[in-house]
C-alpha positions in Angstrom: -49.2 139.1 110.6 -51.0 141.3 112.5 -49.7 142.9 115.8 -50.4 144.7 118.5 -49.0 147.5 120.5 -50.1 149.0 123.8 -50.0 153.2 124.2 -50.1 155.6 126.8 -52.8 156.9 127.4 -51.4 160.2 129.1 -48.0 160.7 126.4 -48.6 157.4 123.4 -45.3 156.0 124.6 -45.6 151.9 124.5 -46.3 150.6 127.5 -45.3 147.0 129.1 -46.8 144.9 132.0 -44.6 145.8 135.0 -43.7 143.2 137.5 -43.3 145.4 140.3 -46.2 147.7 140.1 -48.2 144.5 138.9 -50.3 147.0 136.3 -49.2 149.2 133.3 -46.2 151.4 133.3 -44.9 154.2 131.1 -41.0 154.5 131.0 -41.4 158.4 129.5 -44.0 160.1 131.7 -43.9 157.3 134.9 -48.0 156.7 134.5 -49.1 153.4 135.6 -52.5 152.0 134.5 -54.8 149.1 135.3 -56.3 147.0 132.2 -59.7 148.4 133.0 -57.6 152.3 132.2 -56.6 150.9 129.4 -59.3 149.4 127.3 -61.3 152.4 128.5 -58.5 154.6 126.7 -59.1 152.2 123.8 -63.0 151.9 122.8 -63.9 148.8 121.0 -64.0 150.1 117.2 -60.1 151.2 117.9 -59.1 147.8 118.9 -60.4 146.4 116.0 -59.1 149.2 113.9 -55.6 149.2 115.3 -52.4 148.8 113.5 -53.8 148.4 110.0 -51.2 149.6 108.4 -49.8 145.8 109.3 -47.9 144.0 107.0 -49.5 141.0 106.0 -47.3 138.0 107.0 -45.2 136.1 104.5 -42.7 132.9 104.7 -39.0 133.5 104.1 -36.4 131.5 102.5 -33.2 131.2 103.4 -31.0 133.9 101.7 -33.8 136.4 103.2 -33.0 135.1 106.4 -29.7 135.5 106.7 -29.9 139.3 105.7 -32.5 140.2 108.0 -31.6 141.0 111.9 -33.3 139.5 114.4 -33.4 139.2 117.9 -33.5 135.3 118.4 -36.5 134.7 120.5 -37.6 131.7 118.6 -34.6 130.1 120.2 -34.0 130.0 123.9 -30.4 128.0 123.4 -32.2 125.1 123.6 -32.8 123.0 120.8 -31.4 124.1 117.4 -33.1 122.2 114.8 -34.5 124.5 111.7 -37.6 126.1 112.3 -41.0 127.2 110.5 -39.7 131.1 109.9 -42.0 134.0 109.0 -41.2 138.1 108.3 -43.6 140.8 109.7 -42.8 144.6 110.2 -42.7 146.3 113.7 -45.6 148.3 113.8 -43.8 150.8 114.9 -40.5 151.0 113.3 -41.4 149.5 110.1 -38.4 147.5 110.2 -38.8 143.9 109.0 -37.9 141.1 111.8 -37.9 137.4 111.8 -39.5 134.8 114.2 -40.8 131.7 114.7 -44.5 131.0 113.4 -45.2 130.2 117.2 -44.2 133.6 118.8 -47.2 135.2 120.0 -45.1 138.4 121.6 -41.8 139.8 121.0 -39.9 142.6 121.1 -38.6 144.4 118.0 -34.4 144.1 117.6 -34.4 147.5 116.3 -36.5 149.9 118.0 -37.0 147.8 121.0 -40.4 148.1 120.4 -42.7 145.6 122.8 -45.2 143.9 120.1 -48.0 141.5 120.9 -48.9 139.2 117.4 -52.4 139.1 117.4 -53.0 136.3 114.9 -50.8 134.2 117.1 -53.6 133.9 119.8 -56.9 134.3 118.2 -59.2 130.9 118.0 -57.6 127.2 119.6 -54.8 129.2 120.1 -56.2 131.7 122.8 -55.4 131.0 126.3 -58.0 130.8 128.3 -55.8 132.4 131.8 -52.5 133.7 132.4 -50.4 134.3 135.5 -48.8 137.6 135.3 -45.3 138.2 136.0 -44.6 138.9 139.9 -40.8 139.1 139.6 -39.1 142.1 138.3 -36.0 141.6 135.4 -33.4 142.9 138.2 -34.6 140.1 140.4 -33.9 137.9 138.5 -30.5 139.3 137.4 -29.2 139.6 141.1 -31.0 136.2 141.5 -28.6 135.0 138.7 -25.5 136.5 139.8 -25.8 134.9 143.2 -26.5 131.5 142.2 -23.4 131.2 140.0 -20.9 132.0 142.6 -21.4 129.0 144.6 -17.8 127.2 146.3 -17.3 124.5 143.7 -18.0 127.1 140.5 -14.8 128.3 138.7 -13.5 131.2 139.4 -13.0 131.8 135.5 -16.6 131.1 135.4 -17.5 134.6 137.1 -15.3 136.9 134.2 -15.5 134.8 130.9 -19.4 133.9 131.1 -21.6 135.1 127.9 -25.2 135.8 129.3 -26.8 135.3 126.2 -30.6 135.6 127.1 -32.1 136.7 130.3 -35.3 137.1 128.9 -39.2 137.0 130.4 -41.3 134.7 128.6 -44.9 133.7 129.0 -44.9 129.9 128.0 -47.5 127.8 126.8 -48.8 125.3 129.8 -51.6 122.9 129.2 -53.7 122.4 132.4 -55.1 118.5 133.2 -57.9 117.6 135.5 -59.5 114.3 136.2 -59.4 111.5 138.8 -57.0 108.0 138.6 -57.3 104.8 140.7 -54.1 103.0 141.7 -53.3 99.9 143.2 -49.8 98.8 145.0 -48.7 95.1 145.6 -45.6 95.2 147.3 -42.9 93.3 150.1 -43.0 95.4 153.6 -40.1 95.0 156.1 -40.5 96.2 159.6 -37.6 95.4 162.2 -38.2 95.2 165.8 -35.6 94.7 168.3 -34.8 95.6 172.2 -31.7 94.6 174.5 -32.6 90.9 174.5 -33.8 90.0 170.6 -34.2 91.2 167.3 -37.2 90.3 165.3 -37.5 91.1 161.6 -41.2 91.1 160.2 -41.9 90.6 156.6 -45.7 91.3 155.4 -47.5 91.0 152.1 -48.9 94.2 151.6 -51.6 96.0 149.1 -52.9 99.1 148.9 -55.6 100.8 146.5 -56.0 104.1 146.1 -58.6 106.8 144.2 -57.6 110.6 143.9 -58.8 113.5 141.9 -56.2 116.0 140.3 -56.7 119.6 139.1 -54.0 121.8 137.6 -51.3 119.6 136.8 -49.2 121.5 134.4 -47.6 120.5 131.4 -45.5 122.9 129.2 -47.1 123.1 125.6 -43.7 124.0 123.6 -41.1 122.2 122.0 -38.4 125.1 122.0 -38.2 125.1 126.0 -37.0 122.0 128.4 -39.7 120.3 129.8 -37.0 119.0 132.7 -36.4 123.2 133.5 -40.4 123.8 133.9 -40.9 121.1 135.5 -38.8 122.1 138.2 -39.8 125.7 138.5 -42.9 124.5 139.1 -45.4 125.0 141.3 -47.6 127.8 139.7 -50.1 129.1 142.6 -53.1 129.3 139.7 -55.7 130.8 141.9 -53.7 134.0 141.3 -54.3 133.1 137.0 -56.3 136.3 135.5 -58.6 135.8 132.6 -56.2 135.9 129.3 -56.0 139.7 127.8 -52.8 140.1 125.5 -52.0 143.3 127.3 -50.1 141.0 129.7 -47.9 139.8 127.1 -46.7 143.0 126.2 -43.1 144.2 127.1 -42.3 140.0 126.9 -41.5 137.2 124.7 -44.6 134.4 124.5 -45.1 131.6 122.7 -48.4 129.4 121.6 -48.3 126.2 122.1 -46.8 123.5 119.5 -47.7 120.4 121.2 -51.3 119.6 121.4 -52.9 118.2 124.2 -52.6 114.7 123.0 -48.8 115.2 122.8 -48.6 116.4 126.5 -51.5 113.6 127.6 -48.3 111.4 128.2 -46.5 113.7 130.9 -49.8 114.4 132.4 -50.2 110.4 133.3 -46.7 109.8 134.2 -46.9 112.7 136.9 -50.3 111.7 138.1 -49.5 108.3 138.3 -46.3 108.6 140.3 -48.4 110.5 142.7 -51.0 108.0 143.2 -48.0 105.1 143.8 -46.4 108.1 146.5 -49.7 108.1 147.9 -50.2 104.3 148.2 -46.8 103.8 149.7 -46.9 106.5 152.5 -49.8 104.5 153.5 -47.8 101.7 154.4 -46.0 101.7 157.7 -43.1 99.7 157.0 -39.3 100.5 157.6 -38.7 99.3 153.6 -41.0 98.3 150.8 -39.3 95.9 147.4 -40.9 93.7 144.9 -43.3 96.8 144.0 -46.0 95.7 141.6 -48.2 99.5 140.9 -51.1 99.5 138.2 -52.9 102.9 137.4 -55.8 104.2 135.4 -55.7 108.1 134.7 -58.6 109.3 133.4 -58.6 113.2 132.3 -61.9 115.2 132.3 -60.8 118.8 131.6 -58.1 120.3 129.7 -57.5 124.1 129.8 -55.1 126.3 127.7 -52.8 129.0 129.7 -49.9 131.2 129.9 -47.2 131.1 132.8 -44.1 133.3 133.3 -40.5 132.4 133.4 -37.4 134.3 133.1 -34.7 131.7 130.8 -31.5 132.7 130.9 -29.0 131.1 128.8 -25.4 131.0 129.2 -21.9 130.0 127.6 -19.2 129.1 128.7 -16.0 127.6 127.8 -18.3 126.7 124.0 -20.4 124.8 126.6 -24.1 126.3 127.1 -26.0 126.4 130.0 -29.6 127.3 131.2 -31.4 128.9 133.9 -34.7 129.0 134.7 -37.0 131.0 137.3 -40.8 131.1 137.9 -41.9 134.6 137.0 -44.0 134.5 139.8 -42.5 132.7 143.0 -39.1 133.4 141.9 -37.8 129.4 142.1 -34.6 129.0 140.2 -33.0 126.4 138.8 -29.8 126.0 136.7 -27.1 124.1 136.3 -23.4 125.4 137.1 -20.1 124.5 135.4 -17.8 122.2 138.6 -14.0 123.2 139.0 -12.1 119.9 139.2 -9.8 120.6 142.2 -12.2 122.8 144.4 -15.0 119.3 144.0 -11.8 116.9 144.9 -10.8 119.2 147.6 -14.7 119.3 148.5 -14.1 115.8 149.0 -12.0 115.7 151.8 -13.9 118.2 153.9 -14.9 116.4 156.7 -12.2 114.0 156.8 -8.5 115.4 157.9 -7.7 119.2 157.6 -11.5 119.8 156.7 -11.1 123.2 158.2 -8.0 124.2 156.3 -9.5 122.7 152.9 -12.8 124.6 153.5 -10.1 128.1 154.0 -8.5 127.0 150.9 -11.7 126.5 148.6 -12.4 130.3 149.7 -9.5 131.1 148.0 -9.7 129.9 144.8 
């Protein structure tokens, strides 16, 4: 499986994408380097040249598998089911290491060695634009720390928790465009009243809608919850830079394992909750009922891309957890663990003592 690795061009030392700097940057002598700098380090016989000392990549069975360390990146503490497994060597270390046949970037258990699989993204599976990362790793560390130390978290929670990823990874999206028509039949209520009457109005209402959609994003790979991108979203894509696997280097990345067919079913259930939004906010009416909504999505373009999240996966009590946050706007999203007596005490906030219950959730 052939890999790449990105060098110096001042000292050879790897290089990874850095958040902060938004270019190159080289841990050993501090030189930072735009992607133009580096593919004019690299002329174009090199890059096709490069690495060929590459193993060629093999399937493993099990008893290889459980003798051969690996740093878990084609798991994210998500689903658990058995995977398609292959074995390369770090182009660097030599050092064999196992992942999934979907990682297109990784980062070698051994040598900590940041390696981009070329064969992973050559062909169908070659993005066509990727968002870079915008948020450094401490970021999203202190962004972490703060949101698990909210009032109704235990206080256990804090001291016993196993962070078991906080990782960057570039995820598969596929991006939808088209147009859909819509049409609402519904029941509208509108009350009307003054000092001497009250009238309530009931109408019959319909409303037909056409709207065009661009960008609607749907996450390409089975390993990650769609419910967690989903609601890191949005993606600002006018910032998406044509694909160069440069950016991948330094973080995890998959290719995608659901075709565009498979994610065809997300796209339409998004788009067509919009349109019914849009039809309804069109009716002025204090309630709406008996909804009757009919849609026709029709895609016209699909494009293949790369957006950046930082996962971080937790246990707790054998319980897991996971966070999410956009790589580039820095949303997060998780869910936290509830301590029974600070959410019953929560409770009576507002009702008697809510000032001395609100003292006493402090303390514990």
């Amino acid at each position: 499986m052939a890999n790449l690795t990105y060098k110096c061009p001042e000292c050879s030392a790897e290089l990874t994408y850095s958040a902060e700097h938004q270019n190159w940057a080289c841990d050993y002598c501090d030189g930072q380097f735009t992607l133009a700098q580096l593919e004019q380090a690299m002329d174009a016989a090199k890059l096709e040249t490069l690495h060929e000392d590459i193993q060629r990549e093999r399937e493993l069975d099990a008893d290889e598998i459980k003798n051969i360390q690996t740093d878990d990146d084609s798991d994210y503490g998500v689903a658990k089911e058995s995977r398609d497994l292959v074995g390369y060597s770090c182009s660097h270390c030599q050092a064999e290491i196992v992942t999934s046949r979907t990682t297109s970037a990784t980062i070698c258990p051994y040598c900590q060695y940041p390696i981009v699989i070329k064969n992973a993204l050559v062909n169908e599976f070659s993005p066509e634009l990727v968002v870079p990362f915008q948020v450094p790793r401490e970021q999203a560390d202190a962004a972490f720390h703060k949101f698990m130390k909210k009032p109704l978290t235990p206080k256990a929670f804090y001291r016993e928790v196993t962070v078991n990823k906080v990782q960057g990874i570039y995820v598969p999206f596929w991006l939808f465009d088209g147009s859909a028509t819509g049409s609402l039949r519904c029941v509208g209520k509108r009350d009307k009243s003054n000092a001497d009457y009250e009238i309530k109005e009931i109408y019959e209402c319909a409303r037909d809608c056409e709207i065009k959609f661009q960008g609607v994003c749907v996450d390409a790979s089975k390993k990650i919850e769609d419910a967690a991108m989903d609601s890191i979203e949005p993606f600002d894509l006018k910032k998406a830079n044509a694909f160069h696997p440069a950016y991948l280097s330094g973080y995890l990345a998959e290719r995608y394992d659901e075709s565009t067919q498979d994610a065809y079913p997300r796209c339409r259930q998004r788009v067509e909750r919009s349109a019914q939004h849009f039809c309804e906010d069109d009716i002025s009416m204090d309630s709406l009922s008996d909804r009757h909504f009919t849609a026709a999505v029709t895609p016209n373009r699909t494009r293949y891309v790369m957006l950046p999240a930082w996962i971080l996966h937790c246990t707790y009590k054998e319980k897991e957890y996971l966070f999410a946050m956009n790589g580039q706007t820095g949303k997060f999203v998780g869910n936290l663990p509830l301590d029974p007596l600070k959410t019953f005490l929560a409770g009576l906030c507002g009702t008697v003592g809510g000032a001395l219950i609100g003292l006493l959730l402090g303390m514990l």
